[in-house]
N, C-alpha and C positions, 0 to 999 in steps of 0.2 A: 592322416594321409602321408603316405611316406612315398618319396622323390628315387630316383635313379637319374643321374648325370652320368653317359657312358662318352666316352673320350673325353675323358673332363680334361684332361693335361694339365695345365697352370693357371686355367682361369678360377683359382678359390674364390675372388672378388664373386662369382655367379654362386659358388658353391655358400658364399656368407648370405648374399640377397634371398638365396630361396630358403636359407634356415630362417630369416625375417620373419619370411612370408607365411613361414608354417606357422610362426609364434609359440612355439612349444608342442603343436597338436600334428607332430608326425618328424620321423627323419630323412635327412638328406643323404643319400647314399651318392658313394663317386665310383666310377669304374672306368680302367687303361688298360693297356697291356704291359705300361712299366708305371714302376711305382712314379708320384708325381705331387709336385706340393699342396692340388687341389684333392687328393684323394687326402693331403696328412688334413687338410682343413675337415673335412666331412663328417659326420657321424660316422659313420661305414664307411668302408671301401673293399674294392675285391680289384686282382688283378685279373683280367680277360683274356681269352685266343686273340691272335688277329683278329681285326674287322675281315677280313677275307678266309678265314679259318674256316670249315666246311662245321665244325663247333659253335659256332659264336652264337647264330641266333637259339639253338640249344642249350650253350650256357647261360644266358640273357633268361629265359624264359624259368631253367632252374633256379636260379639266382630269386627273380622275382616273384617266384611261386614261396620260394623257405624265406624270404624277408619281408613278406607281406608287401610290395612291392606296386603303388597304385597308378604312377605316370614315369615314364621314361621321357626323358629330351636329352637329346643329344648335341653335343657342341661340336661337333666335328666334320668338315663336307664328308669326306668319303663315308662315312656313319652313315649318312641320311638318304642314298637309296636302297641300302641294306636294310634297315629299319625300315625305309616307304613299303617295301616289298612284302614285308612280315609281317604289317600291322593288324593286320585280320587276325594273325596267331594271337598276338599281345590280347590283341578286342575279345575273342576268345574265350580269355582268360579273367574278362574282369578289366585288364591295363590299357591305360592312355595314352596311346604313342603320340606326345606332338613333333609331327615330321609334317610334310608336304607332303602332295600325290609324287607318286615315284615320277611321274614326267615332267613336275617342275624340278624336281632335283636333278633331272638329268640335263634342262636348261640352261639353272643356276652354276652346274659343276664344270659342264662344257664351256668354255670362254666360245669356242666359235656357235655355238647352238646360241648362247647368248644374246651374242651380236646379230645375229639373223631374226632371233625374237625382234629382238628391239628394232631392227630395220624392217620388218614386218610390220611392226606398231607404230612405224613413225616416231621411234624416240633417235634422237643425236645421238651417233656413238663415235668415237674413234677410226677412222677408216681402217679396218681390217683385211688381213689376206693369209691362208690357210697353206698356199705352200711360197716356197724362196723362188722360183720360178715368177707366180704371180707379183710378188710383190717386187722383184727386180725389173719386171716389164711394168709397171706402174711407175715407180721410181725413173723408170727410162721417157714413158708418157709424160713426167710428170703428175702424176695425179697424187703422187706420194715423195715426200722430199725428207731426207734426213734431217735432223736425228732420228730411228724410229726406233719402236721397244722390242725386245723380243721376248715371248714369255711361251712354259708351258703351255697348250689348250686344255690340259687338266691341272692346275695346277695352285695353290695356294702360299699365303702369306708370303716371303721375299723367294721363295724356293726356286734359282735359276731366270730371273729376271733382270736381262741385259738391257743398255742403249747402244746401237751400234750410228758412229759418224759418218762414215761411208763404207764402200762398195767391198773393200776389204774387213774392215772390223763385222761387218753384215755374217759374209761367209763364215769366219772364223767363231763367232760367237751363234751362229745358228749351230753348227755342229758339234761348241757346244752342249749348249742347252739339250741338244739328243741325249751326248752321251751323259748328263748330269741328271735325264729324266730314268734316263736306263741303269744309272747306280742307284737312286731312289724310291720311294714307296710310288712315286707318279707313275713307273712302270706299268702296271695296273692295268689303270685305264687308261693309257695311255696305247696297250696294244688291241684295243678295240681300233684303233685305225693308225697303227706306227708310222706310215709313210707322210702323215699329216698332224703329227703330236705337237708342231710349232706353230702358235701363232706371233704375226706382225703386225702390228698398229704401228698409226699415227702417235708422234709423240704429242700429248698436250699442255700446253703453258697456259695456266691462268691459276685463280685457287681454286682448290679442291676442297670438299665437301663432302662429311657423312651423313646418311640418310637411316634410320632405323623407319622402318615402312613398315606400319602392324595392320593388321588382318586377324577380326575374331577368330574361332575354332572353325565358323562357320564359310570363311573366307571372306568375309565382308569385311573392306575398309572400316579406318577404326581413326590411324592420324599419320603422322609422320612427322619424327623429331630432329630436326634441322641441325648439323654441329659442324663451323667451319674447323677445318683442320689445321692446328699451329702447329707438331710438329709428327713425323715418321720412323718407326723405328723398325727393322726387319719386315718392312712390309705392313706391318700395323699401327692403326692410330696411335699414337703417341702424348699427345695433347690437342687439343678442341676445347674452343665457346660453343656454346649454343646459341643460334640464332633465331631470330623469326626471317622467315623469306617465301612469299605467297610463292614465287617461280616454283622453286623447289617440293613446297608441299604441294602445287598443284602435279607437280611432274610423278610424286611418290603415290597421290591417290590415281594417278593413272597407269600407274604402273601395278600397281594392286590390283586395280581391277581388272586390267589384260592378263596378269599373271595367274591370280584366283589362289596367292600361297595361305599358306597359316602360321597364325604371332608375328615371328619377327622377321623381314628380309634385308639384311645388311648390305647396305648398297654405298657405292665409292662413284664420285661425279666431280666433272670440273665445270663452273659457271663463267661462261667465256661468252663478253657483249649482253649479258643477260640470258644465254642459251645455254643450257643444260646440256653436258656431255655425259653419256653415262659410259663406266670402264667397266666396274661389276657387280652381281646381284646375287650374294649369298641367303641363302633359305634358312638361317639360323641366328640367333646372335654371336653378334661378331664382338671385336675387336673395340668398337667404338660407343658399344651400349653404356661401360660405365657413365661416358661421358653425361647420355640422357638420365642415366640413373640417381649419379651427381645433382644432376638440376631439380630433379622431383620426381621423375618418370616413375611408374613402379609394375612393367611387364610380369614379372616371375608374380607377384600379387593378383595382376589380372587372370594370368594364366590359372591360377588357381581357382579364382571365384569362377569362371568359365565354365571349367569340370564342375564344379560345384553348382552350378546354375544359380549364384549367387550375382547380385545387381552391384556393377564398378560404384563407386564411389568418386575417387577424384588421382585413383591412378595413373590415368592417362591424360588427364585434362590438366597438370597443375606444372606444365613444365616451365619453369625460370630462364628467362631469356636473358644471355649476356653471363654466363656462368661460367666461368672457366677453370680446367685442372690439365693436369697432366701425369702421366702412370709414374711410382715409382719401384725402385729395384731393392727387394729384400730379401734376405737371407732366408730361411726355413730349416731350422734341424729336424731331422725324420725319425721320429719313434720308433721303438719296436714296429715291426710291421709282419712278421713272422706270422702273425695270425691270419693275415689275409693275402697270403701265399699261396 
């Protein structure tokens, strides 16, 4: 079985586990649009168009027709309703796109789609507000009191993620966040509705908390691996224990089952009195997986026996509680790479 990881960037750590996982019986291919330390880790690697290249899901398809090419996953949001959209092509073909339906990815990617899911489901979120009007007549109500956060509504890892004190730092750091979505790749999607590319939340105080939320192939809850977060770095986990917390894993199989994703949904939550707040729900692995992977977890393993209609063994069931690590920072000298130019 050989693997395709397309936006791999710098997670090699995913790029090591699922060479584990093959054990010698297939390769792990990596693919970017710029060279990147997880493509030096990979068996293969090929540079790509943009995700938005009128190319891309043409190239993807050549690519995995000449390297025999049997599941693709992708690490990346904007990747995944690109791939949602095309997976019938891949199916096709033979190939296994693990993505979600293109309408959770369009949930997961949206922060404001998000927050309305979740206020739809009855999950706690953040009090929210989609434009600077709203949320200064709130603020004025009261319903909403500084400090609050200003982020993207499409937006990932630390990219343009302000706290504003008051009424002046508000104005000046929402405009901002515009013109920082408008010099970046967030452009995008972001002009699916430009007039409302900002969202405002509630700031929340308490600790926070990663959730990896899995979901067979089938969409059926699977568990949910609990990891308090000790520290942050650009927006990503940084260091995490693993815990045990009935709240939280009840909170994750409820969320699975409203949402209906598949594998892995990477979700960010703060436990405030016992009450779960959730901030975000990515449809892919995130940031915070090594941490379960550290403890026992083995996703990329499952993932496989899945395709394979092979019966889990103790993948998912054998996670260590009270585990703690944290990421660290290493160098990579880059090969020749000429060949896959």
């Amino acid at each position: 079985m050989n693997i395709l990881l397309t936006s791999a960037g710098r997670r090699s750590y995913l790029v090591k586990y699922f060479k584990e996982a093959l054990k010698g019986q297939g390769k792990v291919h990596a693919s970017n649009s710029s060279w990147t330390t997880a493509l030096e880790t990979a068996d293969e690697a090929v540079l790509t168009p943009l995700i938005y290249d009128e190319s891309y899901i043409q190239f993807l398809l050549e690519y995995c027709n000449n390297n025999q090419i049997n599941v693709i996953i992708s690490l990346f949001d904007i990747d995944l309703p690109v791939l949602a959209k095309s997976k019938q092509m891949f199916r096709d073909k033979g190939i296994v796109v693990i993505v979600s339906d293109y309408d959770v990815t369009q949930i997961c990617n949206d922060k404001w789609s998000t927050y309305q899911f979740l206020k739809e489901n009855n999950f706690r979120a953040p009090l929210s507000f989609i434009t600077l009007g709203e949320a200064k007549a709130a603020i004025g109500d009261g319903d909403l009191r500084f400090p609050v956060i200003l982020k993207p509504r499409w937006g990932m890892g630390s990219i343009s993620i302000f706290k504003a004190e008051n009424d002046l730092e508000l104005g000046v750091l929402y405009d901002k966040v515009q013109r920082e979505i408008n010099d970046s790749y967030l452009k995008y999607e972001s002009k699916l509705d430009p007039e409302r590319a900002v969202i405002i939340q509630q700031f929340m105080k308490g600790q926070e908390y990663g959730l990896d939320i899995v979901n067979d192939l089938d969409k059926k809850y699977v568990t949910t691996f609990v990891k308090k977060k000790t520290a942050m770095r650009s927006g990503e986990t940084d260091g995490a224990v693993t815990e045990q917390n009935d709240i939280l894993s009840e909170t994750g199989k409820c969320i699975a089952e409203k949402l209906g994703h598949i594998a892995n949904l990477d979700t960010d939550c703060f436990l405030i009195d016992d009450n779960p707040y959730i901030l975000e729900i990515n449809c892919r692995f995130g940031g915070g997986y090594p941490f379960s992977h550290l403890a026992g977890a083995d996703l990329p393993t499952a993932i496989l026996k899945w395709i394979s209609k092979e019966k889990l063994d103790s993948e998912l069931n054998s996670l260590n509680i009270g585990i703690e690590g944290n990421k660290d920072i290493q160098i990579v000298k880059f090969k020749d790479k000429s060949q896959c130019l």
